[in-house]
C-alpha positions in Angstrom: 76.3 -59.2 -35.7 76.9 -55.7 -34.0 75.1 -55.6 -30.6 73.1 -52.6 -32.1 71.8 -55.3 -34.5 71.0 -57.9 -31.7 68.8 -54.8 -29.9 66.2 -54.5 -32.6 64.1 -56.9 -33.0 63.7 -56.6 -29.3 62.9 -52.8 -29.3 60.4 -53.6 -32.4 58.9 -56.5 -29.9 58.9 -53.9 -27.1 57.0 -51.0 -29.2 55.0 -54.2 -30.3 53.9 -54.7 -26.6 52.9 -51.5 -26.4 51.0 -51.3 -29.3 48.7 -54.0 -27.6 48.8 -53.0 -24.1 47.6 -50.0 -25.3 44.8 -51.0 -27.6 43.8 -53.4 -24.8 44.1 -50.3 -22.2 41.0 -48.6 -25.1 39.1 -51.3 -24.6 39.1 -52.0 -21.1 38.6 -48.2 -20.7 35.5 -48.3 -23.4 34.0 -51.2 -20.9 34.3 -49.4 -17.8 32.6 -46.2 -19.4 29.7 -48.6 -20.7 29.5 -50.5 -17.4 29.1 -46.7 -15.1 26.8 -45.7 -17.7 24.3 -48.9 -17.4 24.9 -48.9 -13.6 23.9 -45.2 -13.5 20.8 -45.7 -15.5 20.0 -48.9 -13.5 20.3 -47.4 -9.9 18.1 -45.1 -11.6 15.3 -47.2 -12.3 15.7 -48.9 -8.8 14.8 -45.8 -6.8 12.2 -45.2 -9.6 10.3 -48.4 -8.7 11.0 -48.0 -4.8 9.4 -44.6 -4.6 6.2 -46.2 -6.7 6.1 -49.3 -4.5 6.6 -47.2 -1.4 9.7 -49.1 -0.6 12.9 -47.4 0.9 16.8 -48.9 -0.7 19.0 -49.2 3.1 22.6 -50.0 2.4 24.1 -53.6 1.8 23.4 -56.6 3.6 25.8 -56.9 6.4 24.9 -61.0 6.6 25.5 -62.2 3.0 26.4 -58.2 0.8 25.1 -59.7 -2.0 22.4 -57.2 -2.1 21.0 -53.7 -0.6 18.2 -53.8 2.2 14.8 -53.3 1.2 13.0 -51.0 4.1 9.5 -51.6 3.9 6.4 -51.2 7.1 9.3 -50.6 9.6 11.1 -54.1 8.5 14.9 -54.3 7.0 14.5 -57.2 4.2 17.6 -58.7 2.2 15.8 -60.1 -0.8 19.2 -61.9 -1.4 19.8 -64.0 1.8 16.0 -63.1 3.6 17.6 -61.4 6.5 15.0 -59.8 8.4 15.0 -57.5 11.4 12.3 -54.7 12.9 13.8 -51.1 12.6 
Protein backbone atom coordinates (compact mmCIF):
# COMPACT_ATOMS: atom_id res chain seq x y z
CA UNK A 1 0.00 0.00 0.00
CA UNK A 2 1.24 3.51 -1.09
CA UNK A 3 1.01 5.92 1.88
CA UNK A 4 -1.49 7.95 -0.33
CA UNK A 5 -3.60 4.75 0.05
CA UNK A 6 -3.18 4.46 3.91
CA UNK A 7 -4.47 8.42 4.14
CA UNK A 8 -7.95 7.82 2.81
CA UNK A 9 -10.04 6.17 4.71
CA UNK A 10 -8.82 8.53 7.29
CA UNK A 11 -9.66 11.74 5.29
CA UNK A 12 -13.20 10.02 4.33
CA UNK A 13 -13.51 9.43 8.43
CA UNK A 14 -12.39 13.04 8.98
CA UNK A 15 -14.98 14.66 6.32
CA UNK A 16 -17.23 12.00 8.13
CA UNK A 17 -16.67 13.90 11.44
CA UNK A 18 -17.55 16.74 10.01
CA UNK A 19 -20.46 15.80 8.43
CA UNK A 20 -21.84 15.12 12.04
CA UNK A 21 -20.35 17.86 14.00
CA UNK A 22 -21.98 19.90 11.74
CA UNK A 23 -25.44 18.45 11.61
CA UNK A 24 -25.18 18.29 15.46
CA UNK A 25 -23.86 22.11 15.32
CA UNK A 26 -27.90 22.63 13.19
CA UNK A 27 -29.43 21.17 15.90
CA UNK A 28 -27.97 22.59 18.89
CA UNK A 29 -28.30 25.97 17.01
CA UNK A 30 -32.25 25.14 16.13
CA UNK A 31 -32.54 24.50 20.26
CA UNK A 32 -31.03 27.66 21.29
CA UNK A 33 -33.24 29.66 18.76
CA UNK A 34 -36.38 27.77 20.22
CA UNK A 35 -35.16 28.06 23.80
CA UNK A 36 -34.66 32.46 23.37
CA UNK A 37 -37.86 32.39 21.71
CA UNK A 38 -39.89 30.64 24.67
CA UNK A 39 -37.88 32.53 27.23
CA UNK A 40 -38.70 35.84 25.41
CA UNK A 41 -42.36 35.05 25.31
CA UNK A 42 -42.23 33.81 28.93
CA UNK A 43 -40.50 36.92 30.56
CA UNK A 44 -43.26 38.34 28.65
CA UNK A 45 -46.08 36.94 30.40
CA UNK A 46 -44.26 37.38 33.82
CA UNK A 47 -44.23 41.15 33.68
CA UNK A 48 -47.84 40.70 32.23
CA UNK A 49 -49.12 39.11 35.43
CA UNK A 50 -46.88 41.42 37.79
CA UNK A 51 -48.28 44.59 36.41
CA UNK A 52 -52.03 42.96 36.94
CA UNK A 53 -51.18 41.76 40.42
CA UNK A 54 -49.50 44.96 41.29
CA UNK A 55 -46.32 43.13 41.88
CA UNK A 56 -42.80 44.55 40.90
CA UNK A 57 -39.88 41.60 39.35
CA UNK A 58 -36.32 42.86 41.52
CA UNK A 59 -33.27 41.06 40.25
CA UNK A 60 -32.12 37.44 41.48
CA UNK A 61 -31.97 36.16 44.80
CA UNK A 62 -28.68 36.90 46.21
CA UNK A 63 -29.33 33.99 49.09
CA UNK A 64 -30.28 30.92 47.04
CA UNK A 65 -30.35 32.67 42.74
CA UNK A 66 -32.74 30.26 42.03
CA UNK A 67 -35.28 32.80 41.38
CA UNK A 68 -35.99 36.82 40.84
CA UNK A 69 -37.34 38.87 43.85
CA UNK A 70 -40.88 39.57 44.02
CA UNK A 71 -41.36 43.44 45.33
CA UNK A 72 -44.60 43.72 46.73
CA UNK A 73 -46.10 46.50 49.91
CA UNK A 74 -42.49 47.65 50.33
CA UNK A 75 -41.19 43.87 51.05
CA UNK A 76 -38.33 41.91 48.83
CA UNK A 77 -39.81 38.16 48.60
CA UNK A 78 -37.85 35.17 47.02
CA UNK A 79 -40.71 32.81 46.32
CA UNK A 80 -37.76 30.22 45.80
CA UNK A 81 -35.89 30.16 49.19
CA UNK A 82 -38.67 32.74 51.24
CA UNK A 83 -36.02 35.31 51.76
CA UNK A 84 -37.67 38.24 53.06
CA UNK A 85 -36.38 41.78 53.88
CA UNK A 86 -38.26 45.51 54.17
CA UNK A 87 -37.04 47.89 51.29
Amino acid sequence: MTPRETQLPDRKRARQRERALGAELEQVTARLDTTERQLRLLQNTIRAVAREADVSVDGPCGHCGRSHLLITDGMLHCPSCGYRRTL
